[in-house]
Each structure stands twice: as C-alpha cells, then as structure tokens.
C-alpha positions as CSV (number, residue, x, y, z in Angstrom):
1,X,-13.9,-5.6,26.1
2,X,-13.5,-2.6,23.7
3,X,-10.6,-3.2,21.1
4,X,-9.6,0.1,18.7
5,X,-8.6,-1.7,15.5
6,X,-6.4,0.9,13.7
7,X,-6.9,-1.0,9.7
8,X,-7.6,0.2,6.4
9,X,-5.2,-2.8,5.6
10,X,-6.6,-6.0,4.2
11,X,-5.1,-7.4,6.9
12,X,-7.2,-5.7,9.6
13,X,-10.5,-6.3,7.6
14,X,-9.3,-10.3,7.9
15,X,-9.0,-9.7,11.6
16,X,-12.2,-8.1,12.2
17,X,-14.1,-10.6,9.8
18,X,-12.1,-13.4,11.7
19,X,-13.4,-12.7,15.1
20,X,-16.8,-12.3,13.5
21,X,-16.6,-15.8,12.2
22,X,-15.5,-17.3,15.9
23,X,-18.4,-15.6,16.9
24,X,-16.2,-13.6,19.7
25,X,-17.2,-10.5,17.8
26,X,-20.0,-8.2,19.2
27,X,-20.3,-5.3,17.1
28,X,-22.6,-3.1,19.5
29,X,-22.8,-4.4,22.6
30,X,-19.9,-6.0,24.7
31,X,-20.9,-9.1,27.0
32,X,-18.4,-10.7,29.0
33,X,-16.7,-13.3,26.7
34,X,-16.8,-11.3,23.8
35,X,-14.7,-8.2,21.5
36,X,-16.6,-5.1,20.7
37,X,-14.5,-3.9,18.1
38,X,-13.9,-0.1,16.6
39,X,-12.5,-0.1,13.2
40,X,-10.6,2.5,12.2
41,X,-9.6,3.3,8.8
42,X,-7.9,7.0,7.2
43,X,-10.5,7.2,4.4
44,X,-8.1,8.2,1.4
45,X,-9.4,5.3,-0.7
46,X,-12.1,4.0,0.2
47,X,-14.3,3.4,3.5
48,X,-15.2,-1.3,3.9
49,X,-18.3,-2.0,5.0
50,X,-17.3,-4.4,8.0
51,X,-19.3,-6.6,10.7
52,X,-18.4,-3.4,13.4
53,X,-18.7,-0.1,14.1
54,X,-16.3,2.0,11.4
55,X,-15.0,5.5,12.1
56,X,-12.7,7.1,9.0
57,X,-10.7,10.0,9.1
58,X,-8.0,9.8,11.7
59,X,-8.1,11.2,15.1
60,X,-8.0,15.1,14.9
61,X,-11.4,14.7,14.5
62,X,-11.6,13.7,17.7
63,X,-9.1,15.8,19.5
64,X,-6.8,13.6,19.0
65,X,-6.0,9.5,19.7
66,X,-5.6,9.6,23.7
67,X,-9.0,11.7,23.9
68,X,-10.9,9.0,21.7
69,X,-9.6,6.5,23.9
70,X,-10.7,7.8,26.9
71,X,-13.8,9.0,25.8
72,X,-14.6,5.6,24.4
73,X,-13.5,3.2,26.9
74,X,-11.5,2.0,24.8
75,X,-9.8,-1.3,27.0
76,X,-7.0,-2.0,24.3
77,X,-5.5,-1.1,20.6
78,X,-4.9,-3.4,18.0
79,X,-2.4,-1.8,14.8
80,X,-3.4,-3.6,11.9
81,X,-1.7,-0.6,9.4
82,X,0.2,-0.9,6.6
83,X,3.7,-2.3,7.7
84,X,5.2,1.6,6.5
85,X,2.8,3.5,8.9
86,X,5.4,4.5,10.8
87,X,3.7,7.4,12.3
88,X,0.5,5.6,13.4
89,X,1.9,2.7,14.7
90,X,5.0,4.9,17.0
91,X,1.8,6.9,18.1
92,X,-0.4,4.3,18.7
93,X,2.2,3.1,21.3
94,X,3.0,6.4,22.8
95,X,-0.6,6.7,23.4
96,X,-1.6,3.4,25.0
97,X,1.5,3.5,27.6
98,X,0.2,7.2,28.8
99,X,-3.5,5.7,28.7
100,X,-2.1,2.8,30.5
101,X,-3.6,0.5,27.9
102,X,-1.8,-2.7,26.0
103,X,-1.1,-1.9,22.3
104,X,-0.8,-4.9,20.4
105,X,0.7,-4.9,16.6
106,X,0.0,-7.2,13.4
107,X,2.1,-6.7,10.6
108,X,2.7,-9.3,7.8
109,X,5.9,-11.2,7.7
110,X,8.6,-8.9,5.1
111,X,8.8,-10.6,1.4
112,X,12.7,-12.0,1.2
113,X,14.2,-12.4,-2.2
114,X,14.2,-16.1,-3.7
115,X,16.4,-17.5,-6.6
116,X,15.8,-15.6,-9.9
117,X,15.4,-12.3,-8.1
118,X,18.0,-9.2,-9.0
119,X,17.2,-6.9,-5.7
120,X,19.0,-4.3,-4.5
121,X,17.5,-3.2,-0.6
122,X,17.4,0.3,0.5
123,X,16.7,2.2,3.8
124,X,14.7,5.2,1.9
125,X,14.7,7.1,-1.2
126,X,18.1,9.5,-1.1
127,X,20.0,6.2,-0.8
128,X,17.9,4.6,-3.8
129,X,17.3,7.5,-6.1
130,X,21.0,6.9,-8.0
131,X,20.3,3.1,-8.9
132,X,17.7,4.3,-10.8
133,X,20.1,5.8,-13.3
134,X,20.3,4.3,-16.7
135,X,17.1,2.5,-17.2
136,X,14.5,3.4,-19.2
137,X,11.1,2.3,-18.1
138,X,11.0,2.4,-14.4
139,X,7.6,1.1,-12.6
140,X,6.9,2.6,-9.2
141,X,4.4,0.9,-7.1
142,X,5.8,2.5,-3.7
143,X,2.2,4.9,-2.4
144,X,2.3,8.5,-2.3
145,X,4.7,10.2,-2.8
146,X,5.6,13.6,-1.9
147,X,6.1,16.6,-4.5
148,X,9.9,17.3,-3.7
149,X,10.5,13.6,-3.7
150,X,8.6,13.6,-7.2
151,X,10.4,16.7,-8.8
152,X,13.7,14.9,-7.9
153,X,13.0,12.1,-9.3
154,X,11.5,13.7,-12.7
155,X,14.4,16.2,-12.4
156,X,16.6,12.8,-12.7
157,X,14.5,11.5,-15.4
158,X,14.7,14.2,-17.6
159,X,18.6,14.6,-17.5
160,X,18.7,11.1,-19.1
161,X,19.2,10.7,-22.7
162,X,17.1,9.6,-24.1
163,X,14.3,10.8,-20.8
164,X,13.7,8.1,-18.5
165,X,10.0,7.1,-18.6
166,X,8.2,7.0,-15.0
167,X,5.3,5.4,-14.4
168,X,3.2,5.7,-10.9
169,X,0.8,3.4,-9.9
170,X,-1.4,3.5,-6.4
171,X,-4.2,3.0,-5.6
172,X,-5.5,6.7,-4.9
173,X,-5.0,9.5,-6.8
174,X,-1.7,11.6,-6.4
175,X,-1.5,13.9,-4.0
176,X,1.5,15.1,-6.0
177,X,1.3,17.5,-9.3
178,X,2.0,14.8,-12.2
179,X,4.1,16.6,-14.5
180,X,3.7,15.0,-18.2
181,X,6.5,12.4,-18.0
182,X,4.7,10.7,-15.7
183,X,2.1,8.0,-16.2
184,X,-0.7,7.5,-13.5
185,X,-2.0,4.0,-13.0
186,X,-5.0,3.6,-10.4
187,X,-4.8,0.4,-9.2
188,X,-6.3,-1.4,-6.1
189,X,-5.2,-5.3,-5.4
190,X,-4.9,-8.1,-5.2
191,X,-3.0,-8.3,-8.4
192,X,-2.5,-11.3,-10.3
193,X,0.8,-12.6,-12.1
194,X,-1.0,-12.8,-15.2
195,X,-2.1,-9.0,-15.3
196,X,1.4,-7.7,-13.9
197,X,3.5,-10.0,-16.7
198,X,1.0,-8.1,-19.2
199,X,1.6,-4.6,-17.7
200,X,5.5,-4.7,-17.3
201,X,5.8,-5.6,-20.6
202,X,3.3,-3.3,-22.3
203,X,5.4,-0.7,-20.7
204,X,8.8,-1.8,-21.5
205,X,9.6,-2.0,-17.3
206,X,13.4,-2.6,-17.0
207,X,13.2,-1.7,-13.1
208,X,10.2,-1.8,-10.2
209,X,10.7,0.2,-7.3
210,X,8.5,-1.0,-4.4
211,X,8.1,-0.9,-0.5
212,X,8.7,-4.0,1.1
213,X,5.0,-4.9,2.6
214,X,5.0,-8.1,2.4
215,X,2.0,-10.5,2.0
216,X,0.0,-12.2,-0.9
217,X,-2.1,-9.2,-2.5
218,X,0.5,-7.3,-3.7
219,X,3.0,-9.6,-4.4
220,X,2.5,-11.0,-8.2
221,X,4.3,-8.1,-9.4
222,X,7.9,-9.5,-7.7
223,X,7.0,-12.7,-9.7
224,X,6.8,-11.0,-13.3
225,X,9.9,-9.1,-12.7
226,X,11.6,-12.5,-11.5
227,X,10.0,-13.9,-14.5
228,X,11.3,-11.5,-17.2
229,X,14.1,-10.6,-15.2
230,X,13.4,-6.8,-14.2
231,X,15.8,-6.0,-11.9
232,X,14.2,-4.7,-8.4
233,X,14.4,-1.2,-5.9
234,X,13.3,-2.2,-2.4
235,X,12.5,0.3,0.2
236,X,12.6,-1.8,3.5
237,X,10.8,-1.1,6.5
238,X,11.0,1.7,9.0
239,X,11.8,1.2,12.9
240,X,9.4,0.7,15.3
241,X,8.2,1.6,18.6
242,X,7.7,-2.1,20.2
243,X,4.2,-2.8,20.9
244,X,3.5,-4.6,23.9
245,X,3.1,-7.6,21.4
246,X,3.4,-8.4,17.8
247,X,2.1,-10.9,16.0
248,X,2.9,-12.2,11.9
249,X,0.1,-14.0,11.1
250,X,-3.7,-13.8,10.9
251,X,-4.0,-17.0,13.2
252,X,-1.9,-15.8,16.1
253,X,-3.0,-12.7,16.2
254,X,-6.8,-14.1,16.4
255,X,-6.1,-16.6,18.9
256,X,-4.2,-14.1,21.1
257,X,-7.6,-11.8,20.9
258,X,-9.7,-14.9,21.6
259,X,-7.5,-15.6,24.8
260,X,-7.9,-12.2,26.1
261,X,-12.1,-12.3,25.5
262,X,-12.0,-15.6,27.5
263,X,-10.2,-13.9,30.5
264,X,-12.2,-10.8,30.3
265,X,-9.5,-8.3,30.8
266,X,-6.8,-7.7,28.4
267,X,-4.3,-6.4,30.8
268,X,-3.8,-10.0,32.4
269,X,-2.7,-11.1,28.9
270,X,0.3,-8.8,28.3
C-alpha cells in the first residue's frame, strides 16, 4: 500500500521514522503487509534525509496534487503539515474525495494556557494588530509573513513614541522586505527554556506574538514569557476541511497505519 505523506513537520518525519522502526515501512518496494511511503515536504527550509522516497517542491511540479496521485498509485494520503496549513490540508481533502481515496490528518494537540500565563487568543491578525499598542519590545515567532501585513505592522510601530521595536524570528529567511526597525532572527527548533529566557530578556520582550501549534519543540518560549511574565498574542488555528480521520498523537496515528498494512487495503479502515 502506497501512503502520500504530506510533512516537512517534525511531526511527519516522527511518523515516517516510526513506521520504519515497526519495520511496516518499505521504502521502495510495497509487499503485502507493508507501507511504501512518499514523503513530501515544500522545500523552503530545508529538504530531511528520511528512510523513503522524498519529493520537495509542492505539486505544480507535477500538474498538480490529483495528477501525482493518479500517476503514482497512490492508495491513500496522510497530512502531517503544520497545524496552520490551511491550504494543503483543505486541498489534500478535496483531492482524495475526487480520487476516491481516504485522507487521513495528524495534527498535534493545540497548547492551552496554564496558571502564570497572561494570553490574549485571536482569530488572525486585523483582530490582534491593536493589542499590540503600547509595548515596546514585541517578539514575533508567528512564520512568514506577508509584505502588507508587515508594513502595517511597522506602520503601527513607528507611530509609537518612543517606535516600538519589532523583532522577527523564523526559521527561513523573509520573504518580506525588512525595513530597518525590524530585527531578523533565523532560528530552527527545538528551542530550549534556557536559550528563550536568555533571548527575551536580551531584547527587552514585553509581548510574544505566536501561532498556536502546539507540541514540545516550539514550546519553551511560552515558558519564559510565563516565567518573566511577558504577556502573550495567540493566533489560534484556522478551520478545517474534516479528513476522513484525525489523529493527536504519534501513537495513534502509527497504530492506525499499522492496522491498515495488516488488512492490506486502506479503504476497509475508514
């Protein structure tokens, strides 16, 4: 059975190394029993060496996702993407219900506040923009962002008195002009608490703006703010397309695929 991984998470390189471990993993040929995995991952930071075969890049390449599939034989995808891949993972769906395929869909549980946190929660950036007002030193560890969504948000800083300070930190480089108020940080997890306690207060960080992903490797910086208490800008998650199933942790997610191997034909285990 042929599995199209869609990674270039962690996450998916756990899965794929997982099923390699089991031994259910054959990267090149496909014997009843076992998972021939296809690992795909965009490319925009870096390509893994894993225990399958890799393509990077996306799927124009290809003529698109439903093309790849069927010229594949491709029996089911798996989206392992970045809980804010909104785009993918809605496609990924659309897709598999015209190829008449399952899609199934990881995503790690959401982080929730604890005691000591000052969060605020927001939908997306027009509704957070103005609680970023007043501070001075504002840390923003939320991907790529966009130019116009940048110039507002320098436009904003500059109107301040005295200028608020931004600092952007991802882990490729900005797509985005960087005007001179802002500070690039390339960065690539995991963190540790150790590092982010050092970097929020070398900075002077009175606020952290981040996207709600969820899991361990990212996740020391919500402990330094808690620590020193920087108050937090989250950016929940987007809305879904529901995949045929979902799964929140490593474990069930692997076990599902191992149940699916032993029957031979993923459709049977919808």
């Amino acid at each position: 059975m042929k599995v199209l991984l869609l990674g270039g998470t962690s996450d998916g390189r756990k899965v794929a190394r997982s099923l390699e471990q089991s031994g259910l993993l054959q990267a090149r040929n496909n014997p009843a029993g076992a998972i021939q995995i296809v690992y795909s991952v965009a490319g925009l930071v870096r390509v893994p060496e894993m225990p399958c075969e890799v393509i990077s890049g996306g799927f124009t390449q290809f003529g698109g996702l439903g093309r790849y599939i069927e010229a594949n034989g491709i029996d089911a995808i798996l989206d392992v993407t970045h809980p804010f891949a909104a785009t993918m993972s809605n496609t990924a769906v659309q897709v598999a219900r015209e190829m008449s395929i399952p899609c199934w869909r990881f995503h790690r549980s959401a982080w929730e506040s604890q005691e000591g946190d000052n969060w605020q929660s927001f939908q997306d950036w027009p509704e957070l923009i103005p609680a970023m007002q007043g501070k001075r030193s504002v840390l923003i560890t939320a991907g790529q962002l966009e130019q116009d969504l940048l110039d507002q948000l320098v436009q904003q800083a500059r109107e301040q008195q005295p200028p608020q300070k931004l600092i952007l930190r991802t882990a490729a480089a900005p797509r985005a002009e960087l005007p001179e108020e802002v500070e690039w940080i390339k960065a690539i997890g995991p963190f540790n608490e150790a590092d982010e306690l050092a970097l929020l207060q070398a900075h002077d960080v009175d606020l952290l703006i981040s996207k709600n992903s969820g899991g361990a490797v990212t996740e020391a910086k919500l402990t330094a703010a808690r620590q020193l208490g920087i108050e937090v800008l989250m950016l929940e998650r987007p809305e879904f397309a529901r995949a045929d199933q979902q799964f929140s942790t490593l474990t069930e997610c692997v076990d599902w695929l191992r149940g699916a191997a032993k029957k031979n034909n993923f459709q049977d285990v919808n």
